[in-house]
N, C-alpha and C positions, 0 to 999 in steps of 0.2 A: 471421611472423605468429603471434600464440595469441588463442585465443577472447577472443570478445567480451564482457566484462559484460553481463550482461544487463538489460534496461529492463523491468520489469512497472509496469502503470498501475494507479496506487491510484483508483477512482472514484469520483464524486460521485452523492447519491441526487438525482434530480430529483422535485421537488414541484409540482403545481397550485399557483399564486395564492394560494388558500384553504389550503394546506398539508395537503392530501392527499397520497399515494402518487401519480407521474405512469408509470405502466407504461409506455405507448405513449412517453412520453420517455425511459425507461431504456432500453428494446428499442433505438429509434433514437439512442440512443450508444453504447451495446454493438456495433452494426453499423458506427455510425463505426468505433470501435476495431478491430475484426474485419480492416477494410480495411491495418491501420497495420502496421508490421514490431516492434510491442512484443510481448516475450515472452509474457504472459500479463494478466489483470487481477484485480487484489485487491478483491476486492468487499465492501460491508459493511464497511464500515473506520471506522476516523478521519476520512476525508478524506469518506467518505461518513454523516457523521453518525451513524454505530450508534446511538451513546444514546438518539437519539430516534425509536429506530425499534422497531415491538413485534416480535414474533418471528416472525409470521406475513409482516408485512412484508420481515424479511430472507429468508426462503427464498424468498418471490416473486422478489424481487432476483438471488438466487443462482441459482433455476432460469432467470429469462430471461439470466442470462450464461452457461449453460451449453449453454442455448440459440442461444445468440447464437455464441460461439466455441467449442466443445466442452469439455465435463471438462476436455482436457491443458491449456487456457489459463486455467485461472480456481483460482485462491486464495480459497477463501471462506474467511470470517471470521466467528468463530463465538462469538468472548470476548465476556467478562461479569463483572458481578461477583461472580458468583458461582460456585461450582464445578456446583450443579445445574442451571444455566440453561445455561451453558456444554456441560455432556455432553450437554444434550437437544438442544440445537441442534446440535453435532456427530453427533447421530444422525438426525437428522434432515436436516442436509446430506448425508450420508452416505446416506440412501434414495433423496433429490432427486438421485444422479446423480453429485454430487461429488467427485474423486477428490484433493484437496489441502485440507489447510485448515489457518489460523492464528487464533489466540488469544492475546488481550490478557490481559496478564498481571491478576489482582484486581486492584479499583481501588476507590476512596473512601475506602475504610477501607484503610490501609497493611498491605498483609501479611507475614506475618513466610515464613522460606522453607522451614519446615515446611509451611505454608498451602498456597504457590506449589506443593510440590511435589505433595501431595495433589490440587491444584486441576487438573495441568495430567494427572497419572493417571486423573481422572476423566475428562479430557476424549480422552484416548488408547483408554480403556476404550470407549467408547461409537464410537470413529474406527474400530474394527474393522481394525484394521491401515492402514488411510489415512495417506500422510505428514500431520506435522503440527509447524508451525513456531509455537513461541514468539515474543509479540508484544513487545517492552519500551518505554515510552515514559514513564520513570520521573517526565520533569517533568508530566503529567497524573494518571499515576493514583497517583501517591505512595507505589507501589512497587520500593523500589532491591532489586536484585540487582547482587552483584559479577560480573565475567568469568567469576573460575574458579567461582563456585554456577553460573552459566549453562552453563557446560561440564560441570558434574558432571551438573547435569539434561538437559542432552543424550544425557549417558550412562546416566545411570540411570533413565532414564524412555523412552529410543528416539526422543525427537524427529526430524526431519529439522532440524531448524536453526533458525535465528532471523530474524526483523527487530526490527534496532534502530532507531532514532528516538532515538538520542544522537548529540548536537554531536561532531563529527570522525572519526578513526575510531582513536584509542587505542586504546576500549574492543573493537571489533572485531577488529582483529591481536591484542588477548590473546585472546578468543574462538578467533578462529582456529590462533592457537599451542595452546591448552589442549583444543579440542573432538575429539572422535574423527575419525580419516579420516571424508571425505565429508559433512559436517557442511556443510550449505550454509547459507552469511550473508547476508545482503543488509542495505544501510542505507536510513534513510530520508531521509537528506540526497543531495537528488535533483542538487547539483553538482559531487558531490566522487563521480561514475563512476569517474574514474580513480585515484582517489587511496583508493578502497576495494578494487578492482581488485587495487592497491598492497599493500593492507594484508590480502589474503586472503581478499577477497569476492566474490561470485557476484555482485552488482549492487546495483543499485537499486528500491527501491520508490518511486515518483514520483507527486505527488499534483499534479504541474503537467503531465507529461506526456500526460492527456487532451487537452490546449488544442493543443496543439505533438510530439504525438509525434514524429514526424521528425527536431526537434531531438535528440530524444534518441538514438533509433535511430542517426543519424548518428555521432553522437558516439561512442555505443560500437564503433560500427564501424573508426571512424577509429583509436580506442586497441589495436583488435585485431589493427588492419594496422597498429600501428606507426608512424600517417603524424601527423609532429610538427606540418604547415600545418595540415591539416586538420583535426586536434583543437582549436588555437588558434582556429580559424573555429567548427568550431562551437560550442567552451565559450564564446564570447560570447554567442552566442544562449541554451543553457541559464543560463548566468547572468544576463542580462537577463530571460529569461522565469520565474526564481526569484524575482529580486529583484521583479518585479511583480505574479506572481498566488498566490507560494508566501509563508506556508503555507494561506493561507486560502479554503476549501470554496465561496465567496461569490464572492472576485477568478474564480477556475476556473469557477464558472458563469456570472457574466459574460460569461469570452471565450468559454465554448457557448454561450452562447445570439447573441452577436453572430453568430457562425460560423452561426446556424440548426440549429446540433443539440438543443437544447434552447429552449423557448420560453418557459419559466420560468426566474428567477434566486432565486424563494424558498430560504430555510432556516430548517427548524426551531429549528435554535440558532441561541445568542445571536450571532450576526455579523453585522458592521456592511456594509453595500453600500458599492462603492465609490463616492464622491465623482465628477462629470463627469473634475477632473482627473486623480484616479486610473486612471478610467478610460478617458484617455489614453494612458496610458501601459501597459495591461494591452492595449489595443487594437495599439500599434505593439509591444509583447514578443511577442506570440502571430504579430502579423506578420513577425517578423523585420526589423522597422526602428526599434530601440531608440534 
């Protein structure tokens, strides 16, 4: 047997109708979550819409998940596009309790990796020694970094590691070849657990794993014992439940609010709801009967 990859759940911000902030609806999925065997959860993310959230908004978010499942379980998320919105918000997580946090690398405007580097100093400088994991998702924010700059800035700057959100995991096993011992990675392609596992990664960040945690959980566990049935069983279900509500923040509230964890399906961004049919089909992935 060797360890199991790990599953941390990337979350969704829930909103009122009206596209408010819905607190008492975040509290009551943070609690879902709490209940689940996922490692931890990435809050303030991607998956949870950051862009359209003001800053006061995210540290409400941050404190009731730390609230919710203590400091050791929560990744707050704290990038921007900018380097001084970014360090204020890291210091400010960092008062709220926090004791992890990641940042999205600049975004809009393409940075160059002088930028990245400054950007992500500033954002260390203010983290007061807090680990603090580099975010890449180079098809949104239109900034590429190579493997080895990512390793270098592991190294020269003290990161704890990264989350990628690139297709396969190439890019990952050079990260992990080039990055200092203990350099922890994680991907954001929430079906390939084991095949990052493979490639010298700490896990997964999973932005469908709210709806279906289990599936996941299971799943690394089965890769950790080795059990070749059992992984087959359950990567049916992660992949049925990717191919249904991943990647989109919209399909994932959906299937809360079916489940009654959430009572709204609003979001702020631009995303399309799903269709009855669609929503067939997000309703039988999150059930397990694809």
């Amino acid at each position: 047997m060797t360890d199991s990859p790990l599953v941390i759940s990337a979350t969704p911000t829930p909103f009122n109708p009206g596209g408010s902030l819905d607190l008492e609806g975040t509290r009551r999925m943070f609690a879902h979550l709490a209940d689940s065997e996922v490692h931890s959860l990435f809050v303030a993310g991607t998956t949870g819409e950051f862009p359209a959230l003001s800053d006061e908004e995210r540290l409400a978010i941050i404190r009731a998940a730390l609230v919710a499942v203590g400091p050791d379980r929560v990744i707050a998320h704290v990038g921007a596009a900018s380097a001084y919105q970014a360090a204020r918000l890291a210091r400010a997580a960092r008062l709220a309790g926090a004791t992890m946090l990641a940042a999205i690398t600049p975004y809009y405007v393409s940075a160059s990796l002088s930028a990245v580097r400054a950007y992500y100093a500033a954002v260390c400088a203010e983290a007061g020694g807090l680990p603090v994991y580099a975010y890449l998702i180079p098809r949104n924010t239109g900034t590429e970094i190579s493997p080895a700059e990512l390793a270098d800035l592991i190294a020269e700057i003290g990161l704890a590691g990264a989350k990628l959100s690139i297709p396969g995991t190439e890019f990952l096993a050079e990260v992990s070849r080039l990055a200092p011992a203990g350099s922890r990675l994680y991907s954001g392609n929430d079906s390939l657990i084991r095949e990052v596992a493979e490639a010298g990664g700490h896990g997964v960040v999973s932005g469908v794993s709210p709806a279906c945690p289990g599936f996941f959980t299971d799943l690394a566990k089965a890769i950790g014992a080795g059990d070749a049935e059992a992984i087959a069983r359950h990567q049916r279900l992660v992949d049925a439940a990717v191919a249904a509500i991943g990647p989109s923040a919209a399909h994932l509230k959906a299937a809360l609010v079916e489940q009654g964890v959430l009572a709204s399906a609003y979001c702020r961004m631009a995303l399309d709801p799903p269709d009855d049919v669609y929503r067939a089909r997000i309703t039988a992935a999150w059930q397990g009967s694809p």
